[in-house]
N, C-alpha and C positions, 0 to 999 in steps of 0.2 A: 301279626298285624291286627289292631282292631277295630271293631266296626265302627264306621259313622254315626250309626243310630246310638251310640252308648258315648261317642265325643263329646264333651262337654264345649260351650260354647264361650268362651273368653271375651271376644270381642271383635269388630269388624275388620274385615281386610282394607287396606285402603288400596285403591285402582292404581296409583301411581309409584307407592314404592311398596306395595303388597307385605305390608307390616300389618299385623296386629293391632287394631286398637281399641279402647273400651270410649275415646270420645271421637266423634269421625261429624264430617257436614255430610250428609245425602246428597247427591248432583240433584235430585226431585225434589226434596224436599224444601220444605219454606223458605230456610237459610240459605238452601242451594241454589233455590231461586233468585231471590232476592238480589243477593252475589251475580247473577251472574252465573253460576259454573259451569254449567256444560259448555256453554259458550267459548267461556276462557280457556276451557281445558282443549276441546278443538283448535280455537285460533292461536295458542300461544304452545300447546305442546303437541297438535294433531293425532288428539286421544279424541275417539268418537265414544260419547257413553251413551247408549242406545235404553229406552224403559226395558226391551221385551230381550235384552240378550241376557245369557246367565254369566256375566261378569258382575266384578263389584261395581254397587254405584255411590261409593262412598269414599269420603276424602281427609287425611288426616289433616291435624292442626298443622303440623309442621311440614305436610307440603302444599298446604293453604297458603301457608306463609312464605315461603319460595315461590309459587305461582305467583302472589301477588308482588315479591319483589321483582319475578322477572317481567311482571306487566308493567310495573312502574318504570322499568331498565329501556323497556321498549319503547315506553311514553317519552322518554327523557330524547331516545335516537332518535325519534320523528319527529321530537323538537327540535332539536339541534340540525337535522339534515335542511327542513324549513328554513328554519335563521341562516344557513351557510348558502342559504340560495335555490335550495331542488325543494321548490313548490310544487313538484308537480302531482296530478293528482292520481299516480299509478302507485306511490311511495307506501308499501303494503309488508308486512311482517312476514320474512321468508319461515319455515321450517326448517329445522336444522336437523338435518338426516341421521348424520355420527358426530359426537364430540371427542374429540382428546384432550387430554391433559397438557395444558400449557405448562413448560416445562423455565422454573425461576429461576434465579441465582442463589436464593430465599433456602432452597432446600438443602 
């Protein structure tokens, strides 16, 4: 096994699918601000990214990109639930604990 201190460094972890990568948003940083991220990443996958823990605080392209299609996914049901009549003002975005695989005819 060898040491850390002799690892060379490739590029960042991303917090969400702990991939490797050399282009990443910071949750802190300008982009990640800007965005939104920590935010989003709480409310929409109930990931707390905290400054002072020693986790990653950083996000790849491609689950930026998933993030933001699932916030869009989520915009769309809280429109649609509105337009079908439940105005009401509790209509808040659950967390989803476990997913499985929805099983097609596709496969």
């Amino acid at each position: 096994m060898g040491s850390l201190d002799k690892a060379q460094l490739t590029g960042f972890i991303c917090r969400i699918c702990s991939k490797m990568n050399k282009v990443v948003i910071h949750v802190y940083g300008e982009e990640g601000k800007r965005i939104n991220l920590a935010s989003q990443l709480q409310t929409y996958l109930g990931v707390d990214v905290y400054m002072n823990d020693d986790l990653p605080k950083t996000v790849c392209p491609s689950c930026i990109v998933k993030l933001r299609m699932y916030y869009e996914w989520m915009e769309l049901i809280m429109k649609t639930q509105k337009e079908f009549g439940n105005t009401s003002n509790d209509l808040k975005i659950s967390r989803v604990v476990s997913l499985s695989p929805i099983e097609t005819d596709d496969t």
